[in-house]
N, C-alpha and C positions, 0 to 999 in steps of 0.2 A: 830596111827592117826585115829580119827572118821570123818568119812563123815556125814553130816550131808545135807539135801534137804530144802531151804527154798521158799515161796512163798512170792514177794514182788513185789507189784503193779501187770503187766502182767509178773511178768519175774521171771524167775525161778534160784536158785541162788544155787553152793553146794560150801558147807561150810566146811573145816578140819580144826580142832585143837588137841591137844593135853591136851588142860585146859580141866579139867572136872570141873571150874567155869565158863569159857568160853562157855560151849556147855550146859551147866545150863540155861546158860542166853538167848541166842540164843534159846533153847528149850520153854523155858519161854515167850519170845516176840515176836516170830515169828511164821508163820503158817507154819507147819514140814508137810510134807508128808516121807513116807517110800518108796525108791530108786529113781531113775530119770524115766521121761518119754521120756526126750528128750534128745537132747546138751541141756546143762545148758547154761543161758542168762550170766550169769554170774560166775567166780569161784574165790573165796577167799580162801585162808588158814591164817590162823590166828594162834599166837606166842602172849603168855605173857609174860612180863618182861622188860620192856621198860620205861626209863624216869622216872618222879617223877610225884606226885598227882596234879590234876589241878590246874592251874597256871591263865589262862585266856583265852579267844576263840582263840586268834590269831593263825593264821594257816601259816604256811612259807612254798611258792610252787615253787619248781624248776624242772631244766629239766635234766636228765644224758642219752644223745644216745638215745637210745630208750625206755625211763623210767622217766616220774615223779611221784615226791616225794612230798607230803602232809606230813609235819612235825610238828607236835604241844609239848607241853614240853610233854605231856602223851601221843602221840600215834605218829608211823609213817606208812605213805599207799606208799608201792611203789608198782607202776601200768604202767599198757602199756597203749599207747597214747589211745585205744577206752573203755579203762576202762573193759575191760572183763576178765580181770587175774591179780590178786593180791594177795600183803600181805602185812596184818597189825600188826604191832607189837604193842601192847595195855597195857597200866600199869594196867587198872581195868575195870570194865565193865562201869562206868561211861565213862571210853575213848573209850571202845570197842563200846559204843552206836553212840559215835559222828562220828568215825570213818566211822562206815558202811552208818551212814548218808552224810557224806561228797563223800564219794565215791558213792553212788547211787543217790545222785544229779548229782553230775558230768557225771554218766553212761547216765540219762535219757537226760540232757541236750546235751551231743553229739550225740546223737542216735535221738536226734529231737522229743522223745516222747512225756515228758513235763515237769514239776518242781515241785517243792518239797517248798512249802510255809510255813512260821512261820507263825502258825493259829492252833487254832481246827476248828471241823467240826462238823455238829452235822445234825443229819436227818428228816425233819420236809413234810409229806405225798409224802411221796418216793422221796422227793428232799434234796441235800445236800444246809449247805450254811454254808459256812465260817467265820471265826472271826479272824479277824489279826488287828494290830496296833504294833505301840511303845511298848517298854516292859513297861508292868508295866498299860498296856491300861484294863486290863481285858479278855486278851483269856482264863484263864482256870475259870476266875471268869464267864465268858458265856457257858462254856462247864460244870460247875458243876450249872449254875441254866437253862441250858436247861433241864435237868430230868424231865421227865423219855425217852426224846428223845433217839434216840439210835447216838451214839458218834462216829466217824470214827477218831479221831484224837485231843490230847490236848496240841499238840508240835508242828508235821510237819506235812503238809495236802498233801500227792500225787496227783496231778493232773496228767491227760492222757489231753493233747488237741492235736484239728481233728479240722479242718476247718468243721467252724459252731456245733460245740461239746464238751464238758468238763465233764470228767465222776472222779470224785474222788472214789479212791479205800483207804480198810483198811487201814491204818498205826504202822508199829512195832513201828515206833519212838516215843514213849509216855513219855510224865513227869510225871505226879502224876494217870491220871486216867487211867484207861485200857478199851481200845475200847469196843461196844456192839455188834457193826455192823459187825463180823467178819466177813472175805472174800467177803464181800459186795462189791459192783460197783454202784454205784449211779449217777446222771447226776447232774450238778451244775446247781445253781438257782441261788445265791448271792453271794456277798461279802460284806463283811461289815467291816469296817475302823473303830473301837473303840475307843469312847474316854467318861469315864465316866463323870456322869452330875447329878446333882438333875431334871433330866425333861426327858423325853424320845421324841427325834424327830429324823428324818433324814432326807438325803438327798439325792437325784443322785450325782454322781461325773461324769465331763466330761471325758471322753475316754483318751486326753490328760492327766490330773489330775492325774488320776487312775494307769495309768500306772506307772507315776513319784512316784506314793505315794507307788505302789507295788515292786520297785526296790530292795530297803533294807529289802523286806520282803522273797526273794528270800536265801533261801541254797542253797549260789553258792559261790567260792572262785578263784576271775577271778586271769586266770593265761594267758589267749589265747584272743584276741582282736577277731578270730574269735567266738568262743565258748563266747564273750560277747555280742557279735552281736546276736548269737544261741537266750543266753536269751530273751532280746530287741523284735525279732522276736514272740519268743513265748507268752509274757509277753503281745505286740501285739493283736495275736490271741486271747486270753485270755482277753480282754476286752471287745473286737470285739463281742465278743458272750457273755457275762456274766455282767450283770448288777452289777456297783459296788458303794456301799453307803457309807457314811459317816452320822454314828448316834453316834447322845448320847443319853447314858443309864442311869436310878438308878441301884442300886446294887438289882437288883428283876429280875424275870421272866418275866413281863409286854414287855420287849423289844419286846418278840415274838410277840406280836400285832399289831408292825411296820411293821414284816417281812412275819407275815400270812396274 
């Protein structure tokens, strides 16, 4: 069994598997240091061979005694209630990616730290600022014409929120592009709500608005009426302090001229 030490968000995470595709991948996407410093924030062991090839996102969560289960047709995460000791059993590394994502949403959201957003990010004079919408809005089509910005994320956006604070850090979770910004911390400057256009303008969204439109933008998979509230709270916080827009774009860089 290899140990393995990852850095994710502030929390530090050790990893054993037995896959040497598994610890390939892990090695590959994540930020490795060599041995622990501390207790690990988190500990995983990881198991391949589970299930069949992706099927669709739905995720099926139940509770056994002292143990829930995150069960998708390619991965299953059974975990203790504050999310800090698990394991996953993963078909591939496409599940093995969702998996650790699902699970460190749910870590930061109990732990009151902060959420994990369907967004890239991108770095524009040492300020972050975010791109999310509906699928299909353009977040990776904004995170590959922000070039030559430096990129924190073109999947899932890490937020830390702090009353009156929003610091987005690196992200392993990436679809096509691979971050620049690594191990970076950055403070949040925007949001932006995509929706392509032949014109480029935007708008403030009210606080109210903003929130309701960032709901479904949340990697969360509510299983806890408390822990829904958790987000709600945070998602809260989260506007309270971060201005959030509603533009449309052309398929060009130009956008940045709304947001500089």
């Amino acid at each position: 069994m290899d140990l393995l030490y990852a850095k994710v968000g502030a929390h530090e995470v050790e990893i054993s598997t037995e896959s040497k595709d598994f610890k390939n991948f892990i090695q590959r996407n994540f930020s490795i240091f060599k041995g622990k410093t501390s207790d690990p924030d988190i500990k995983i062991t990881i198991k391949k061979g589970f299930g069949e090839p992706f099927v669709n996102y739905h995720v099926e969560v139940s509770k056994h005694e002292e143990k829930i289960l995150f069960r998708r047709a390619d991965y299953l995460i059974e975990t203790v209630f504050d999310y800090r000791y698990s394991v996953i059993y993963a078909h591939n590394e496409f599940a093995l990616k969702h998996a650790i994502t699902n699970l460190y949403s749910s870590f930061i959201v109990y732990h009151n730290w902060g959420l994990l957003i369907h967004s890239s990010c991108a770095i524009e004079n040492g300020k972050a600022h975010i791109f999310s919408g509906q699928s299909g809005a353009g977040k990776s089509t904004a995170a590959k014409l922000s070039a030559p910005r430096e990129l924190l994320s073109d999947e899932a956006t890490i937020l830390m929120i702090d009353d009156g604070k929003v610091t987005v850090f690196d992200s392993p979770f990436r679809s096509e592009l691979q971050a620049t910004g690594t191990n970076k911390t950055v403070p949040l400057a925007s949001i932006q709500l995509l929706h392509q256009s032949l014109h480029n303008n935007r708008m403030n969204l009210k606080k109210s608005d903003a929130l309701i439109q960032l709901l479904d933008k949340v990697f969360y998979w509510a299983h806890s009426p408390k822990e829904t509230k958790q987000v709600i709270k945070l998602l809260n916080k989260l506007v309270e302090t971060v201005p959030v827009y509603d533009p449309h774009f052309q398929k060009n860089n130009r956008f940045w001229e709304l947001i500089s």
